[in-house]
C-alpha positions in Angstrom: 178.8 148.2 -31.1 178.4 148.6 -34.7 175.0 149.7 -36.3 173.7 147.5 -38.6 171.9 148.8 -41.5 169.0 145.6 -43.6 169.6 145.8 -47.2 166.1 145.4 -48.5 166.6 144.6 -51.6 168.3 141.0 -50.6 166.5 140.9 -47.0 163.1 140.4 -46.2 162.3 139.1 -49.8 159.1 137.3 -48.1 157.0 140.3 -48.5 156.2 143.2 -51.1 159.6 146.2 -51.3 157.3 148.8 -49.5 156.2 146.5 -46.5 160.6 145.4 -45.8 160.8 148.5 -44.0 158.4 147.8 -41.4 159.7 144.0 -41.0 162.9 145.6 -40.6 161.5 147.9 -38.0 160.1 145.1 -36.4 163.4 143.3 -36.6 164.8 145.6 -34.1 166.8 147.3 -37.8 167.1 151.0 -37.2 168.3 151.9 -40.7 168.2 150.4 -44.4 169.7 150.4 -47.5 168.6 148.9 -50.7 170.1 149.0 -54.6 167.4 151.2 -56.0 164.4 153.6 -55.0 163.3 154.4 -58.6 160.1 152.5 -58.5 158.6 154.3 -56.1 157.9 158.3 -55.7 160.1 159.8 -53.0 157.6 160.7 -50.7 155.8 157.3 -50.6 159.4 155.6 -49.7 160.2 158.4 -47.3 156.8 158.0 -45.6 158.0 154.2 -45.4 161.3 155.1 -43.9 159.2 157.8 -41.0 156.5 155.1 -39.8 159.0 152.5 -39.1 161.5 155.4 -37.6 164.4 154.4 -39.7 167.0 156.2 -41.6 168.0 155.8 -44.5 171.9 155.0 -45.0 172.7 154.4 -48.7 171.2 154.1 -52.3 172.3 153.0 -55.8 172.3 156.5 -58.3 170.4 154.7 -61.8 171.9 152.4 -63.5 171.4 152.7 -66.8 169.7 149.5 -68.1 170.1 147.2 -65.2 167.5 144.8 -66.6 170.0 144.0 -69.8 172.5 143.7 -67.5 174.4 147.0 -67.3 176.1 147.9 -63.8 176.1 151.6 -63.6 177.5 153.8 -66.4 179.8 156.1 -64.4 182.7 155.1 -66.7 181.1 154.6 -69.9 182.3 157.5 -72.4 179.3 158.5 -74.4 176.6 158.5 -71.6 177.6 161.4 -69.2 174.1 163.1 -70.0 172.2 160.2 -69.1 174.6 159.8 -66.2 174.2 164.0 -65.0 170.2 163.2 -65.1 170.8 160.4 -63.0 172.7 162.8 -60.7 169.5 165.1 -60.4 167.1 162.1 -60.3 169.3 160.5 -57.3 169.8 164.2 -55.5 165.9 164.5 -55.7 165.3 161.2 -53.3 168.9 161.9 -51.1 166.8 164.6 -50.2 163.2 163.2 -49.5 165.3 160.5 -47.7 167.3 162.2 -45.8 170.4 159.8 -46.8 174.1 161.3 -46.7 175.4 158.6 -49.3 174.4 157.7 -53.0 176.4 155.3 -54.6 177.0 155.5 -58.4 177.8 152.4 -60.4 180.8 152.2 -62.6 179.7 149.8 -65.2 181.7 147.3 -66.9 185.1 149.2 -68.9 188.9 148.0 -68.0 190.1 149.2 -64.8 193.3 150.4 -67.4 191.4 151.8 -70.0 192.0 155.7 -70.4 189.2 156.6 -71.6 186.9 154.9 -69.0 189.0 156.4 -66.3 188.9 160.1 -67.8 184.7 159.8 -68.0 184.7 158.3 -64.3 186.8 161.2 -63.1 184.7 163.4 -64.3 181.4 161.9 -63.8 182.0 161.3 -60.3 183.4 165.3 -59.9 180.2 166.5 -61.4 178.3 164.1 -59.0 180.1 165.2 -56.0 179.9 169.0 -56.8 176.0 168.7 -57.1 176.0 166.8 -53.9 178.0 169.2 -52.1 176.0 171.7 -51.5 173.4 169.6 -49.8 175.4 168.3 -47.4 175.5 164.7 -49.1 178.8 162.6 -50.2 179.4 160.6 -53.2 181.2 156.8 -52.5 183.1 154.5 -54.5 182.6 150.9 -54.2 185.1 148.1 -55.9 183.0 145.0 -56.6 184.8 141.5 -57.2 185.2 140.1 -60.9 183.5 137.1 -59.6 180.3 138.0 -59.0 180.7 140.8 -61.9 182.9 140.0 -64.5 184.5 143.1 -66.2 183.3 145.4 -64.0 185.9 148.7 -64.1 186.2 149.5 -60.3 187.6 145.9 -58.4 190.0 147.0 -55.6 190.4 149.1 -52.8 194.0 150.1 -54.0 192.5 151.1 -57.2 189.6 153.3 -55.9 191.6 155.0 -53.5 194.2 156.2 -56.3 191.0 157.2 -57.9 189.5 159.0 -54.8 193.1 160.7 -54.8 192.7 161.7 -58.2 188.9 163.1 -58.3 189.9 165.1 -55.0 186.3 166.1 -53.7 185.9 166.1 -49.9 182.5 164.7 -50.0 183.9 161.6 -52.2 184.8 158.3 -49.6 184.9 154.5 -50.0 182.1 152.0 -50.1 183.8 149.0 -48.2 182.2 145.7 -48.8 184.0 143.3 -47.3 182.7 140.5 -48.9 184.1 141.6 -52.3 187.0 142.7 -50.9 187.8 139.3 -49.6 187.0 137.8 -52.8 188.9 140.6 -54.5 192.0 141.2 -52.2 191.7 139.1 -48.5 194.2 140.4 -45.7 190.8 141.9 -44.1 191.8 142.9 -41.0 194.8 145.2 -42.5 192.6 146.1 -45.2 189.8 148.0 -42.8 192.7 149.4 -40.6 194.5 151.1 -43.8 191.4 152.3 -45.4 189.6 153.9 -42.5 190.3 157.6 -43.1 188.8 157.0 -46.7 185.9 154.4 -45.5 182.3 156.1 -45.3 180.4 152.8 -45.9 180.8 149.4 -44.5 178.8 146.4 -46.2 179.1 142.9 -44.8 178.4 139.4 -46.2 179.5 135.6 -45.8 181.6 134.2 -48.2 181.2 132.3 -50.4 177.7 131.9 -51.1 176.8 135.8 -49.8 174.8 134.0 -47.6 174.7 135.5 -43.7 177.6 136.7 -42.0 178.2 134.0 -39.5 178.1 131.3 -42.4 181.0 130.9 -44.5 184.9 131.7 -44.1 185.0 134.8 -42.4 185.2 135.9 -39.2 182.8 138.7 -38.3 182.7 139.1 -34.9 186.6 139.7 -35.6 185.6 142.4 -38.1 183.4 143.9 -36.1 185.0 144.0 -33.3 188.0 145.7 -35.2 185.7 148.3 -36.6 185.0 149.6 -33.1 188.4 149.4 -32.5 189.1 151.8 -35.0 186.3 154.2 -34.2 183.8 153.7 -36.9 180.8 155.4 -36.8 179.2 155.3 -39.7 175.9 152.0 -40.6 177.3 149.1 -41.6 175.3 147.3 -44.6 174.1 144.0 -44.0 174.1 142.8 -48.2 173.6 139.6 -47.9 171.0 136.7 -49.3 169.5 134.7 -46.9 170.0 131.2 -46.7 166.3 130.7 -45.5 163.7 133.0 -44.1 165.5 136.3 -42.9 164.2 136.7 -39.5 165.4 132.9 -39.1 168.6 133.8 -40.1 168.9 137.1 -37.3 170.7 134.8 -34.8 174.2 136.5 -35.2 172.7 140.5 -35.3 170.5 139.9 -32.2 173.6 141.5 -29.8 174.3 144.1 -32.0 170.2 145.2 -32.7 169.9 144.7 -29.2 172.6 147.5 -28.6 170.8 149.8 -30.8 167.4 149.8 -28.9 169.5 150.2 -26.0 171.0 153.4 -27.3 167.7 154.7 -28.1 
């Protein structure tokens, strides 16, 4: 069965960031994710993440100015010191956390433009090589033009040519099938071709992003196809609620069930 992982930055909304990870606890969750820590010290969120005994699956590196509505600056020439302190500030909490996989945002460049892919390259090398040693990886996830409009990274083809290219060990794929079915469709194929790159698995219903067993895609199908496969890793639940979230837990109650089992 897969492991599902609450993002709490789009579940759980009803209460305060801090107090999500024990409603997720109490959810029957047994690891999160969210966009961003950086509001909070590292050892307050850790001490979050060790009374509700979850682990911590994924982060967001900074984003630059995410509140005038920049998306990461991995592939914006001009900003790779900001983006190497961001590399330090995000190694700091992969530590406290105890989380194998930090995220960093690309930004908004064209997915042709030279220049934007030379600064990724080597942004996302440098990133890498300081996560290395830790024992932490670096992932690369293509979000759709819909939601995001000019944003550099869109496909999977696109940033597996560029995980070919950076060629770090410790650098995988962020799938989010949501965007990827916005982006590409042909799902099924798409998880089954990918799978020796994928590290992180995010799901969502499409179109409205709302739960998974709302919209046009078939879940249990894609789950189901994930085991298949043999993927272990936490698979993101990034998703809005349509109403309250525990309301909405009808179609994860199998799948947290199996996890309290395991325990």
């Amino acid at each position: 069965m897969p492991k599902l992982a609450a993002n709490l930055s789009m579940m759980f909304n009803e209460v305060p960031f801090l107090d999500r990870f024990a409603t997720a606890g109490a959810a029957g969750f047994r690891a999160v994710e969210f966009l961003f820590p950086y509001e909070h010290e590292p050892a307050v969120v850790a001490g979050k993440l060790r009374d509700a005994q979850l682990a911590q699956a994924l982060f967001n590196m900074p984003p630059g100015d995410w509140n005038a509505g920049e998306r990461g600056i991995g592939a914006l020439a001009g900003r790779e010191a900001e983006f190497a302190a961001g590399i330090d500030t995000a190694l700091t909490y992969a530590r406290a956390l105890d989380c194998p996989l930090v995220h960093p945002m690309a930004g908004f460049a064209a997915a042709d433009d030279e220049r934007a892919i030379t600064t990724y390259v080597a942004n996302i090398r440098a990133a890498a090589d300081a996560f290395a040693p830790a024992g932490k990886r670096i992932v690369l996830e293509p979000i759709n033009h819909r939601d995001m409009p000019g944003y550099f990274l869109h496909t999977t083809a696109q940033a597996a040519a560029l995980i070919a290219i950076i060629d770090r060990p410790n650098v995988g794929l962020q799938l989010d099938l949501y965007h990827a079915q916005i982006s590409e469709g042909d799902l099924d194929k798409k998880i089954r071709a990918l799978q020796p790159l994928t590290a992180h698995v995010q799901i969502a219903g499409n179109p409205a992003r709302h739960e998974p067993d709302i919209g046009e895609v078939n879940y249990g199908y894609l789950l189901g196809v994930l085991d298949e496969i043999g993927y272990a890793g936490w698979v993101g639940c990034e998703y809005r609620p349509a109403g309250a979230t525990v309301a909405g837990l009808g179609w994860a109650k199998p799948y947290l069930s199996s996890h309290r089992a395991a325990l």
